[in-house]
N, C-alpha and C positions, 0 to 999 in steps of 0.2 A: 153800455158798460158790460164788460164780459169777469165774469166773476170764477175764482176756483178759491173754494173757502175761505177764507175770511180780506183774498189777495183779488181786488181789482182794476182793469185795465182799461182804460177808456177811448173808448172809439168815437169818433166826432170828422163831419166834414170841415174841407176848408174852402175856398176860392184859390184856383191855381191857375196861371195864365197857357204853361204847355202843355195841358192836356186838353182832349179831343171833348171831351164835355165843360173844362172849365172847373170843375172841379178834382181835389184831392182829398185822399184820407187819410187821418193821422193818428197815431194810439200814440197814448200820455198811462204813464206809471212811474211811480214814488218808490224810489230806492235811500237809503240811507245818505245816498250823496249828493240827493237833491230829485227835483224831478226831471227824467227821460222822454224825448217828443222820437216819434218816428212816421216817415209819411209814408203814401203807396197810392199807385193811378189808378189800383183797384181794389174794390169794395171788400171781397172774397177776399184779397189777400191782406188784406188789412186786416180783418179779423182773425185768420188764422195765424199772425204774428201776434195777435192780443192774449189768444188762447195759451202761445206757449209761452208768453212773459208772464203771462198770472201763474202758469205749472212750474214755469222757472223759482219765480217768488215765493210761491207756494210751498215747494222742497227746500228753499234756501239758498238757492244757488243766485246768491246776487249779484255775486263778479261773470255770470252768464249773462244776467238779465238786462246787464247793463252795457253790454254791448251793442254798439251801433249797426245799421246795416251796413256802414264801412267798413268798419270789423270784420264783420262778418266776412266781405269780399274779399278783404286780405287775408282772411285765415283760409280760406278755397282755394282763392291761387296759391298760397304755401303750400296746402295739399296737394295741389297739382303739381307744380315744381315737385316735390321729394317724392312723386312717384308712389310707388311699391312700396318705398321707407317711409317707416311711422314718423309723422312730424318730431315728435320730440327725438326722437333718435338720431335724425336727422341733425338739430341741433344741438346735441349732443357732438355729436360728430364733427360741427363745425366749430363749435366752440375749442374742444381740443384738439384740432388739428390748427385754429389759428395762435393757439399757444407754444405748440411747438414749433409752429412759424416766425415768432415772432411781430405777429399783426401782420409778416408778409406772405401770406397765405397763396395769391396768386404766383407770385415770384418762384415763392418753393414748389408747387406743383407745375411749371412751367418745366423748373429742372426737374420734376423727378421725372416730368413725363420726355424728354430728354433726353433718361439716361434708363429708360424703363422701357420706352417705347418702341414702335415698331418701324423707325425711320433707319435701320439699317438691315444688314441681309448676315440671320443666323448661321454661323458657322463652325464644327465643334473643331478642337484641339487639333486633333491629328493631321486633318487636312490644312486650317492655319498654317503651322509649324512646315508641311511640303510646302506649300506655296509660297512661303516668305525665304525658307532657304534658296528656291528657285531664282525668287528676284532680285538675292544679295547675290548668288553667281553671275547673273546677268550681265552685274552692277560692277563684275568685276572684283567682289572680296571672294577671300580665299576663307571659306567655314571650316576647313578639317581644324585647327586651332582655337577656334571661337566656338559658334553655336554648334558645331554639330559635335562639340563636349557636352553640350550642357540640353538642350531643345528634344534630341530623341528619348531621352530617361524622363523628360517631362511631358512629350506624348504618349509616351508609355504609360506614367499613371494616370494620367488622365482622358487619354484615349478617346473618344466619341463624346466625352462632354460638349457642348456648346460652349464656345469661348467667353460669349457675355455672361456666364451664369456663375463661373470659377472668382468664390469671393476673395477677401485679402486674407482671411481666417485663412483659407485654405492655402494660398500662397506661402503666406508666411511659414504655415506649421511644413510643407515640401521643401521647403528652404532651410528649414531646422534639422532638419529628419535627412536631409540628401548634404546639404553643404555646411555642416555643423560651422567650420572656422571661418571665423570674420572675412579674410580676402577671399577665399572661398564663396561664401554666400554674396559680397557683394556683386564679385564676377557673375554668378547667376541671375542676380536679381538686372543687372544690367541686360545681358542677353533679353530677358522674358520682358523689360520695361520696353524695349525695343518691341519685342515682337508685339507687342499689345499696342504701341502707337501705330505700328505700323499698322493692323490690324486696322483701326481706330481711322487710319487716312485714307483704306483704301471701302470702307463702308461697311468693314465686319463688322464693328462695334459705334454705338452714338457718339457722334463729331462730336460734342459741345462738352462732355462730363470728360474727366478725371479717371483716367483709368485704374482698375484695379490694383494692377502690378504701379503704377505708380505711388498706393499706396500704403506701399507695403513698407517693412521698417528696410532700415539701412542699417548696416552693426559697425559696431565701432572697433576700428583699427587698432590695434598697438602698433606703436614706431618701431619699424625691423631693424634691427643690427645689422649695419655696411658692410658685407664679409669682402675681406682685402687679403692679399699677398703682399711679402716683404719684397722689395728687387735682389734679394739675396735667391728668394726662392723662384721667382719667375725666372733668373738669370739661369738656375739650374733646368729650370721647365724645361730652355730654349734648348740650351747645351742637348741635353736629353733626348727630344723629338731631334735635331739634326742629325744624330749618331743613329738612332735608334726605327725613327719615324719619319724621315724626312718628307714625305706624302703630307703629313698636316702643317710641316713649319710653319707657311703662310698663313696658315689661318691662324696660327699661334700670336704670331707677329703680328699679323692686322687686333688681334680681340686687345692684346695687351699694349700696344704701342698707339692706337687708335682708337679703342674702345667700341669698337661697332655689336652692335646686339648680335644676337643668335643666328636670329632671323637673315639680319643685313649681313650677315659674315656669308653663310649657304647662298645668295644670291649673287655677290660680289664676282665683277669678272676681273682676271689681270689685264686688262686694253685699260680699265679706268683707273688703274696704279699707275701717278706719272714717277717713276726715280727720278729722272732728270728733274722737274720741276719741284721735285719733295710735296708731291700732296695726293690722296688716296679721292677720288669721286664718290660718294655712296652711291651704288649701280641700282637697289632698291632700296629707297627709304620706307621705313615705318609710315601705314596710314595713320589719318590724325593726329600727327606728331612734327615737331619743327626739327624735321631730320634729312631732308633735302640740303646736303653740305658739302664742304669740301675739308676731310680732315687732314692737316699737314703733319708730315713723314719727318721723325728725325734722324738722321745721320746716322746713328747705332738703326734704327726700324731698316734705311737701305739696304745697309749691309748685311744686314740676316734676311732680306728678301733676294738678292741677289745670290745667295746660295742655293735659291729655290730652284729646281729644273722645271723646264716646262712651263715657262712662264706666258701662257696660252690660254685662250676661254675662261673656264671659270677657276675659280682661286682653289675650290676643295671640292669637295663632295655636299647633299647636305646633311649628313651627320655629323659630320665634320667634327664639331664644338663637342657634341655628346663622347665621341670615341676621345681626344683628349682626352676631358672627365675621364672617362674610363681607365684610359690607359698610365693616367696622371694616379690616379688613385689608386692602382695598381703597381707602381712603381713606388707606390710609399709617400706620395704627397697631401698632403689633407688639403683639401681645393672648398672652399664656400662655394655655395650657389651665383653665380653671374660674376665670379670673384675678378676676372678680369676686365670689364668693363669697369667695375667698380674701382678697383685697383686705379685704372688708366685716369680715372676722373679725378680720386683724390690725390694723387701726384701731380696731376697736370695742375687743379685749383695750386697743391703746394708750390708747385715749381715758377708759375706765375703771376700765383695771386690776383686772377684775373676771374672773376664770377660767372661774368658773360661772356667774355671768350670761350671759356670752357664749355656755356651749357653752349653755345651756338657750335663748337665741334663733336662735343657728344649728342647734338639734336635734345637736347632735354631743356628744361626750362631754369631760370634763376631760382627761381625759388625752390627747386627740388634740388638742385645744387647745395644753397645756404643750409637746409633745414639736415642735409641728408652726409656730404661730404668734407667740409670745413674741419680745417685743424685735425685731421686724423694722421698728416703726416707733417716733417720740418721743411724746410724749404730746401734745404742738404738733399734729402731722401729725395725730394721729388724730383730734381736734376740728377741725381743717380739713376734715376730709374730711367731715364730716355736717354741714358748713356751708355748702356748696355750692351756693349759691342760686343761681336763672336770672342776675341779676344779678354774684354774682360769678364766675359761670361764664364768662362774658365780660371780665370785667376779666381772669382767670386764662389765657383762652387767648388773649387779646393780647398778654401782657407772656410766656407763650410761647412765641410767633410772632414776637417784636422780639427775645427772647433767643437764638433759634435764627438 
């Protein structure tokens, strides 16, 4: 019996068949929840477990005392596993971390190590941003339009950062602070959502996560007002550049009678203007766009092209559209922005009441058509308008000029 005040612990042999002498040693103590047996192959150590159940007992510590040597094994190896870190801390730590996981604790550290770790090759902004404009020219896109508006002022601020480290906070507030207006920042946020997958595909940033810039906000639109011209006033346009400008005619008459973008107008050559066949080829369609077409020429569109000299190589210059503008607005015309594509659109929906013929010659879609062009003009108007001959171009901006 091993005794520590008034607490003790009993030591006694037993008969054991896998030990080396056949015998085993067991201590026996009385805890509150009954009594405690524990064995051991030897003697010595048999009693120095008795010793410290009776001190255990003795101070009071029954939920010690009462521990098994299985216990005990398993609280060693949990030491061992947490290392350096105090056990309870330890579980501290897992406990709240499987809360915020939602019991999926493996899952979510799967991804954060993912999206954290080191299975891609660090690379800061500035260099990104050359490298990806590099292999969008490669690729054959033209950036003086696109990214290299928007990509050089955002390596600028952020310059030798590492790409994976620029959080959405920071995106968002450059986005705020650089492209305050909705179509504005969306345009940007495009560009930079690009460059970050791209980023993202070629091994700058972790395959598997979400990038940044893609989660960043989007802002919301207002619906833009269709700015249009009357055919009373394009008919004076025409009159106007003939007398005055004849070098842009063409491309007056392709933008209003055809509606080709800005873009598609600067590249346009006169070989893909058939007059005989009455239809215009678009010589460079818009990318990403269903603008690969053939737009057809009306009768009044011929004959103001055949006034044209030089009906050779390309149609204009590419400023072409901008100098109009200019010159348009200098002569006293107040012109909306794209006013003559738009123009060309909502006359043609008027004149034929046809949704999808229309978006399939302006390369646009139905749905941008319904939501954007419909009913802004009569069906009168919109046959006037592709009737516009040199001659009655003249009869239209005299009675005008008497009415004004």
């Amino acid at each position: 019996m091993i005794r520590v005040g008034s607490v003790g612990v009993k030591v006694y042999r037993v008969r054991h068949k896998t030990t080396s002498t056949g015998w085993a040693y067991a201590i026996s103590w009385v805890t509150p929840r009954g009594r405690r047996t524990s064995q051991f192959a030897d003697l010595a150590k048999a009693v120095e477990a008795a010793r410290l159940k009776a001190a255990q007992l003795a101070d009071g510590r029954v939920e010690v005392a009462e521990m098994t040597r299985a216990d005990q094994d398993v609280l060693a190896a949990a030491r061992e596993i947490c290392g350096s870190m105090p056990f309870l801390a330890a579980l501290e730590e897992w406990r709240k971390a499987r809360e915020l996981a939602g019991g999926n604790l493996i899952a979510a550290a799967e991804a954060w190590a993912a999206r954290n770790g080191t299975s891609f090759e660090a690379i800061d902004v500035r260099t990104a941003v050359d490298l990806f404009v590099q292999a969008k020219k490669r690729g054959g896109v033209d950036v003086t339009a696109s990214y290299n508006k928007i990509l050089p002022a955002f390596a600028a601020k952020f310059g030798e950062r590492t790409l994976h480290t620029i959080s959405v906070r920071e995106l968002n507030a450059w986005m705020d602070e650089r492209h305050p207006h909705p179509v504005s920042r969306n345009t940007a946020r495009k560009r930079i959502v690009t460059l970050w997958r791209w980023a993202r595909k070629q091994g700058y940033l972790p395959r598997e996560a979400m990038t940044e810039a893609e989660q960043t906000d989007t802002a919301r639109e207002e619906t833009a007002d269709i700015g249009v011209v009357s055919g009373e006033i394009y008919a004076a346009l025409l009159r106007h550049f003939r007398a005055q400008h004849p070098e842009y005619l063409g491309a007056l008459v392709v933008a209003g009678f055809c509606g080709l973008r800005r873009s598609e107008i600067h590249e346009q050559l006169w070989s893909d203007i058939n007059l005989e066949r009455k239809f215009v080829r678009v010589t460079k369609a818009k990318r990403n766009t269903p603008s690969r077409r053939l737009v057809p020429l009306a009768d009044a569109a011929i004959e103001w092209l055949i006034l044209c000299k030089n009906r050779k190589g390309a149609l204009c210059t590419n400023l072409a559209v901008d100098r109009i503008r200019d010159i348009a607005r200098e002569a006293g015309f107040k012109l909306p922005e794209n006013c003559f594509r738009h123009s060309f659109i909502s006359h043609r929906v008027a004149q034929t009441g046809n949704v999808a013929e229309t978006a399939l010659e302006a390369g646009n879609s139905p749905q941008v058509i319904f939501r954007h062009y419909r009913e802004l003009f009569t069906k009168e108007e919109g046959r006037a308008w592709f009737d516009i001959q040199p001659t009655i171009a003249a009869i239209l901006t005299r009675t005008a000029g008497s009415s004004s």
